[in-house]
Residue frames relative to the residue before (quaternion, step in Angstrom):
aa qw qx qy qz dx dy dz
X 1.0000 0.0000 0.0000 0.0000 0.00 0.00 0.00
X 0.1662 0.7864 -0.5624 -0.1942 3.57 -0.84 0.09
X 0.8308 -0.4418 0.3365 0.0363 2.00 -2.34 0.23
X 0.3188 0.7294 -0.6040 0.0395 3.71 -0.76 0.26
X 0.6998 -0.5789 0.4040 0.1096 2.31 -1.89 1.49
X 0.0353 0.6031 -0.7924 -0.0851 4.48 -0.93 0.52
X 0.0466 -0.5888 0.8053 0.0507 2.93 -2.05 0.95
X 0.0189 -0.8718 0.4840 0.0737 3.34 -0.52 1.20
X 0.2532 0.9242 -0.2810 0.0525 3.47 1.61 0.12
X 0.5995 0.5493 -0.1890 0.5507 3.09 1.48 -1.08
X 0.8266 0.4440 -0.1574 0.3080 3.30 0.43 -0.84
X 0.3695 -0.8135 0.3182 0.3169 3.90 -0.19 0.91
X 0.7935 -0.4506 0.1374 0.3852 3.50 -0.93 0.68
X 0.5623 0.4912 -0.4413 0.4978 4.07 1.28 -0.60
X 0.5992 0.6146 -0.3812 0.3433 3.98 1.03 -0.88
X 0.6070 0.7708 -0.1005 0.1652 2.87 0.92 -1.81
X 0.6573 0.5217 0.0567 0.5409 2.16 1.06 -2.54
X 0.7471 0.3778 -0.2649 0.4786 3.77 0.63 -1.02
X 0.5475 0.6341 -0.3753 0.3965 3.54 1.00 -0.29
X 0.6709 0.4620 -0.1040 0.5706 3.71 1.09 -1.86
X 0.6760 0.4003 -0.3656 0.4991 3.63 0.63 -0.57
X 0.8807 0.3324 -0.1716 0.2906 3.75 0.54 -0.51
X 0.3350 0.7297 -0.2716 0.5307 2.57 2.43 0.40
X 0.5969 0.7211 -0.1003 0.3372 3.11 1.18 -1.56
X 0.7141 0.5173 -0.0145 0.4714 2.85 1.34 -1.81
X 0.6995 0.5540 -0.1495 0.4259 3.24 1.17 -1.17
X 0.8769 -0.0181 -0.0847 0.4727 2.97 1.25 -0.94
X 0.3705 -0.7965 0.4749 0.0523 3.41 0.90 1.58
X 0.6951 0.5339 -0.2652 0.4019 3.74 0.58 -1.12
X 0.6513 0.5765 -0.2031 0.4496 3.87 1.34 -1.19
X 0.0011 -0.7689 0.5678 0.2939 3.37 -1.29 -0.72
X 0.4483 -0.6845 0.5640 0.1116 3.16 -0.38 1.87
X 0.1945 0.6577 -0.7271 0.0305 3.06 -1.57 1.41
X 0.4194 -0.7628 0.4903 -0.0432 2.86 -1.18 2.26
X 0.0733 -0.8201 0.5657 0.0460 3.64 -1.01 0.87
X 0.7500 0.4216 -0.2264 0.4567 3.05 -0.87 0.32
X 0.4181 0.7652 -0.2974 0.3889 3.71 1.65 0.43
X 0.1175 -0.7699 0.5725 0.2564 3.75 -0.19 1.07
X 0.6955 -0.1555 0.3471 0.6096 3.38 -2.39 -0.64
X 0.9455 0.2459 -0.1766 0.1197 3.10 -0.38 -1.19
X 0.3970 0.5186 -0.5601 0.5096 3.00 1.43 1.24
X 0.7183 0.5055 -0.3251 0.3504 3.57 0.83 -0.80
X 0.4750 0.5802 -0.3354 0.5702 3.53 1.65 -0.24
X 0.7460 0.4853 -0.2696 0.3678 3.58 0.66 -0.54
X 0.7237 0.3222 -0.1685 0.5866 3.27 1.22 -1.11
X 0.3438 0.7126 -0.4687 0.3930 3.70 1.19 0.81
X 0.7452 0.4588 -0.1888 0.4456 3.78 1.63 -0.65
X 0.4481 0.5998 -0.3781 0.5445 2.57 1.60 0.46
X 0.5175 -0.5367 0.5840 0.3211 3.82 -1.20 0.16
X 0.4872 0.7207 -0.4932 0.0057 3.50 -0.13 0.05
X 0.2363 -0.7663 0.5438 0.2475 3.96 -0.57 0.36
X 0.6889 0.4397 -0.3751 0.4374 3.59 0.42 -0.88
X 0.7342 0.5104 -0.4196 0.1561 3.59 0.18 -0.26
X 0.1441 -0.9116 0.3817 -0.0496 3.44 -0.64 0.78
X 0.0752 -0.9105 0.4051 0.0343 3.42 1.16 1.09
X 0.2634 -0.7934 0.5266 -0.1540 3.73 -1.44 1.99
């Protein structure tokens, strides 16, 4: 599987969130590791289904 790197640091939590969620989707095959992710992004993008994400 690989790997790719999300830096969401810069960006504010509606970006983020739309970035990792549609990453996710896109590439189903990867595993997306996100930085720079608060609680309360990771509480949000928890209702989503996602598998590949992995937050660092």
């Amino acid at each position: 599987m690989k790997n790719i790197e999300l830096d969401v640091t810069s960006m504010n939590i509606f970006d983020g969130l739309k970035m990792m969620v549609l990453s996710s989707a896109h590439n189903p095959e990867c595993m997306l590791k996100c930085k720079g992710v608060s609680e309360d992004a990771k509480s949000l993008v928890s209702a989503f289904e996602v598998r590949n994400l992995e937050f660092v």
